[in-house]
N, C-alpha and C positions, 0 to 999 in steps of 0.2 A: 351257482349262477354261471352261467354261458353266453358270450357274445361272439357270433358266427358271422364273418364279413364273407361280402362276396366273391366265387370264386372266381380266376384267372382269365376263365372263358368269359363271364359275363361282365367282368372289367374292361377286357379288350374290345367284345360286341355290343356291349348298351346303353345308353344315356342314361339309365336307372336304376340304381345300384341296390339289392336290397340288405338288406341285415336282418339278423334274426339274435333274440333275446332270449332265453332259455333260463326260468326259474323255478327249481325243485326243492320245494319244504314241506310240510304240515301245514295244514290251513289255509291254504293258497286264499281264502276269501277277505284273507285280511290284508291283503298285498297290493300294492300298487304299481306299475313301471310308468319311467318318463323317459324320453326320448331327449337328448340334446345336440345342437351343433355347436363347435366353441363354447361350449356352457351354457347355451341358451337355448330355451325352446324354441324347435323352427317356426317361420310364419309364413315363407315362402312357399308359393302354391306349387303342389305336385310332391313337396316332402313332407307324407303322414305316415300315422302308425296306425297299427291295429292290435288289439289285443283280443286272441284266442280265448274258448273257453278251456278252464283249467281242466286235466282230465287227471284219470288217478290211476297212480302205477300198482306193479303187484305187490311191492314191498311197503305200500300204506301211505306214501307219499303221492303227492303230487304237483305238476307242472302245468307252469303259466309259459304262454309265449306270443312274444311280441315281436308285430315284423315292422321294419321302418326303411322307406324311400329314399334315398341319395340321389341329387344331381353328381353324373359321374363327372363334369366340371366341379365339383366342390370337392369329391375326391381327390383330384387329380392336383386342386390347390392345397392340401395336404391339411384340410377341414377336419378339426378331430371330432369324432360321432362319439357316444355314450350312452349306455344304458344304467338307468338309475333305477334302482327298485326299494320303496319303504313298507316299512309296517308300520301299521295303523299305531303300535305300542312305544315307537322309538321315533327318537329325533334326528341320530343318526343313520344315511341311507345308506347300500351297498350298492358299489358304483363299481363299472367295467367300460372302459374305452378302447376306439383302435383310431389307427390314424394310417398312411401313405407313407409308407418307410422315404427317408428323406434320399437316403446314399443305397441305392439298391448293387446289389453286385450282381453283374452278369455270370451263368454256370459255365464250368468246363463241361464239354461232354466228347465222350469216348466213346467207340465201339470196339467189341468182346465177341470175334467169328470164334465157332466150334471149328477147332483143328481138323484133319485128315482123319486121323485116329478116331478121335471122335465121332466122325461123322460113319465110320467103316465100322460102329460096332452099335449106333442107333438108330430108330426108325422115326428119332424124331432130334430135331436141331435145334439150340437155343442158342439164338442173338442176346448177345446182353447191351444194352446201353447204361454205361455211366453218366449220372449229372452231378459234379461235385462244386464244393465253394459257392454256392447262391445265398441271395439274400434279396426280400425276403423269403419265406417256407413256402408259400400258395405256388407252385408250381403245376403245368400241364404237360403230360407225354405221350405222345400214341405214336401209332409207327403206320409207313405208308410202303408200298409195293409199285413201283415206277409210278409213282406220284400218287396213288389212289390209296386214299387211308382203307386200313385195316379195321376188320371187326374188334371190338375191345376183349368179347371174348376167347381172341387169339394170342393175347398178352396181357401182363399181370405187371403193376407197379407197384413197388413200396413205398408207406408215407416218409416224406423229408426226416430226417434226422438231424441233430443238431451237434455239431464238431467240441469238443471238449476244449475250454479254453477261449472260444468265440464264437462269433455268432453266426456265423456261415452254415451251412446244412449242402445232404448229400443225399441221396435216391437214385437207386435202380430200375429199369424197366427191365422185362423179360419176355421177348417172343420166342415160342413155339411152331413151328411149321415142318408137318408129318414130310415125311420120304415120299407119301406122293407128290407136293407140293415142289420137290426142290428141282428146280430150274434156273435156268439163266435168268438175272434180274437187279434192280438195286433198290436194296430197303434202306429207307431211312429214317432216323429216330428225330422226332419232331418237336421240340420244346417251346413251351410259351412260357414266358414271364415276363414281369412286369418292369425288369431293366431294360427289353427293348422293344420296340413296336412290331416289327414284324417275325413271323417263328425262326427259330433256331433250327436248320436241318441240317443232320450229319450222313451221309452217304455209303454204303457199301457195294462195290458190285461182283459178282465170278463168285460170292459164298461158299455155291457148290460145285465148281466148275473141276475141284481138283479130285468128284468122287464120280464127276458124268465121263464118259470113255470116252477119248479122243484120241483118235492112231496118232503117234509120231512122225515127224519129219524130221530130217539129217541130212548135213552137208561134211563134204570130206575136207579138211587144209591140211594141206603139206608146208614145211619147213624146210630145211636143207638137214636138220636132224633129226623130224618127228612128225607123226604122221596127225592128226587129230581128227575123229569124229563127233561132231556137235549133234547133237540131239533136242527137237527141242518140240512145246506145243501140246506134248502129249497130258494124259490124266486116265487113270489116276496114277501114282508114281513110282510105282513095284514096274522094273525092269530090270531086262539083262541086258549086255553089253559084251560084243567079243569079236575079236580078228582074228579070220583065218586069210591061209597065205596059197594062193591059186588055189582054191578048193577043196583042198583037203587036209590040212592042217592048222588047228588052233594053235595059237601064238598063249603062251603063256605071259610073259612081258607084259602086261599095260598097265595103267592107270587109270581108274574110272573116277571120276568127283562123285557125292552126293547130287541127289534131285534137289536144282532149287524151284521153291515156287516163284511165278512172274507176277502182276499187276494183275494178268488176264485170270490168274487160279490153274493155269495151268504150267506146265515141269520144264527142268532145262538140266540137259547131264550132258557131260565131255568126256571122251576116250581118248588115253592117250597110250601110242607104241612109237617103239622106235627099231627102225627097218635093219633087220639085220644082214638080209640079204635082199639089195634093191638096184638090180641091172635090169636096164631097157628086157618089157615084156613079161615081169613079173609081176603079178595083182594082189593090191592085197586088198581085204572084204570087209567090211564093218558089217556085223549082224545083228540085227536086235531084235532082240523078244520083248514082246508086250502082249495085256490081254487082247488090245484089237485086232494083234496078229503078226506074224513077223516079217523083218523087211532085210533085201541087201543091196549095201554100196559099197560098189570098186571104185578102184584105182590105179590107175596102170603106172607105170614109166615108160617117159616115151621112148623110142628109138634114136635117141640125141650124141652122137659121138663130140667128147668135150675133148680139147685139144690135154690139157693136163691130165685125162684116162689115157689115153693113146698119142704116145712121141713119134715123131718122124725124125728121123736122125738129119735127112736130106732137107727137109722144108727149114728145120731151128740152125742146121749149119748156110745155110742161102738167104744173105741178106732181102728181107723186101723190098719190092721197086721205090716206095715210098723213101727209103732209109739210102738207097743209092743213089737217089735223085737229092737228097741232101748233103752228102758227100762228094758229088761232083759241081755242085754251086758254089761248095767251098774251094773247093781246088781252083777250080776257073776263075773265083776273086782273088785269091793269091796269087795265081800266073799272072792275072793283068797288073796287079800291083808291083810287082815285081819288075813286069818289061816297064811300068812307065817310069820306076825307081832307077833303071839303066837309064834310056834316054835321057833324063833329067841331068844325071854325073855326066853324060859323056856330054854333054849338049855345055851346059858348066865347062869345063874341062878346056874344052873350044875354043871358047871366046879366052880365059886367060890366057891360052898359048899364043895368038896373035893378037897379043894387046902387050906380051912380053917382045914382039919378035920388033914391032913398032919403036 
């Protein structure tokens, strides 16, 4: 015995839920099905049932099947449905119900891009989406291409599974999209279920952006003890990296990082040296190789005479105007201090001598 509620799609789209009843024995003609809501037969108009004619399978058996109506408002009040089926011989019936999970869990979902490697050695790319920890099992997933769903038979899901220990369940989606297909774009994996009203989308973009060829761009920064060339934008991520010094000689010295990938799918690599000889007019050249072609950035020093390369004996022994002009505002405040410190004693001085002569 089989009771098949309705799927995902037509919970979220219909006011009329169907169900289906599925009974496989011997003698199907001695069988009956009843249909119930909360244990009772419905009487409200618009939830009936039907019963199929039995047909017969290859193994000698055969099957009855019964389909029955739900307001998806009855659903939705978490109305338990039932299918009951008797034999004419027994007084005990076999019974199967489903009901509107009370506590549904919302799914995690992840996306699974094919690496570089990956993609550099197939002609065809598989997206994976993960949907883990749900509840209920009735899930939906398809996958969309900047917002336009995808053909189904461009991708392949596996049924829910059920996590060992509880009651949560997990499932995989799988898209496929050949080497001609791969372009700029964002797929995203699209889930329904019935913990939330509106779908679940999860978003990718740049997939293959790190296998389509984009030339490199570079800027040069100087330091006061190292030179850095950035590189960055390019795809895919096989390059070389190297300074020569005025044109004709490779520097052995530097340090190159790894390619990192960016947000965009495309690369970001740094050169570093450090100038071993760097006087005004010397160039050094950042070069780099890549498939879309090679590229060179210089760099000069400028023509800058810094007072710490080049001493003057004459300018560092000759106070500045600035430093003399300070040195004679002090002097000229002491002298005048000094004459008004005279007249003050002698002025003093004065008056007691003719105040004594009185």
């Amino acid at each position: 015995m089989f009771l098949l509620g309705p799927s995902i799609q037509t919970i979220l789209n219909r006011e009329d839920l169907p169900f289906t009843c599925l009974l496989v024995a011997y003698g199907m003609q001695n069988f009956s099905i009843t249909w119930k809501v909360n244990g009772e037969v419905p009487r409200e108009a618009g939830q009936t049932h039907s019963t199929t004619e039995r047909t017969q399978n290859a193994n000698g058996t055969q099957t009855l099947r019964s389909t029955f109506n739900m307001k998806a408002r009855d659903w939705h009040m978490h109305k338990n449905v039932s299918c009951e089926a008797r034999h004419v011989c027994s007084s005990k019936p076999q019974l199967m119900s489903l009901e509107k999970a009370r506590d549904p869990k919302q799914p995690s979902v992840q996306i699974l891009e094919p690496s570089e490697s990956e993609l550099a050695k197939s002609s065809e790319a598989t997206i994976v989406c993960l949907v883990s920890n749900f509840f209920p099992s009735d899930i939906d997933v398809y996958w969309e291409l900047n917002e336009s769903k995808l053909p189904e038979s461009q991708y392949s899901s596996s049924p829910a599974l059920r996590y060992s220990g509880n009651s949560s369940y997990s499932m995989h989606s799988k898209l496929l999209v050949p080497k001609s297909q791969w372009k700029d774009g964002a797929y995203s994996c699209v889930v329904r279920h019935e913990s939330f009203k509106s779908p679940l989308r999860h978003t990718v973009s740049n997939v293959f952006a790190s296998v389509i060829p984009s030339p490199p761009q570079a800027s040069l920064l100087r330091s006061s003890t190292e030179l850095v060339c950035l590189v960055y934008g390019f795809s895919p991520s096989a390059i070389n990296v190297t300074w020569i010094l005025n044109n004709d000689t490779q520097l052995v010295e530097q340090n190159t990082t790894a390619a990192s990938r960016g947000p965009d799918g495309r690369f970001t690599i740094r050169s570093h040296t450090r100038p071993s000889f760097w006087k005004p007019g010397v160039t050094y050249i950042c070069r780099v190789e890549h498939v879309t072609g090679t590229l060179l950035f210089n760099i000069t020093q400028q023509e800058v005479i810094r007072e710490d390369d080049y001493f003057d004996e004459n300018t560092h022994d000759t106070p500045d105007v600035e430093n003399a002009n300070e040195i004679w505002n002090t002097a000229r405040t002491f002298i005048i201090l000094f004459l008004i410190t005279v007249l003050y004693s002698s002025f003093v001085t004065l008056v007691k001598v003719r105040t004594c002569i009185r």
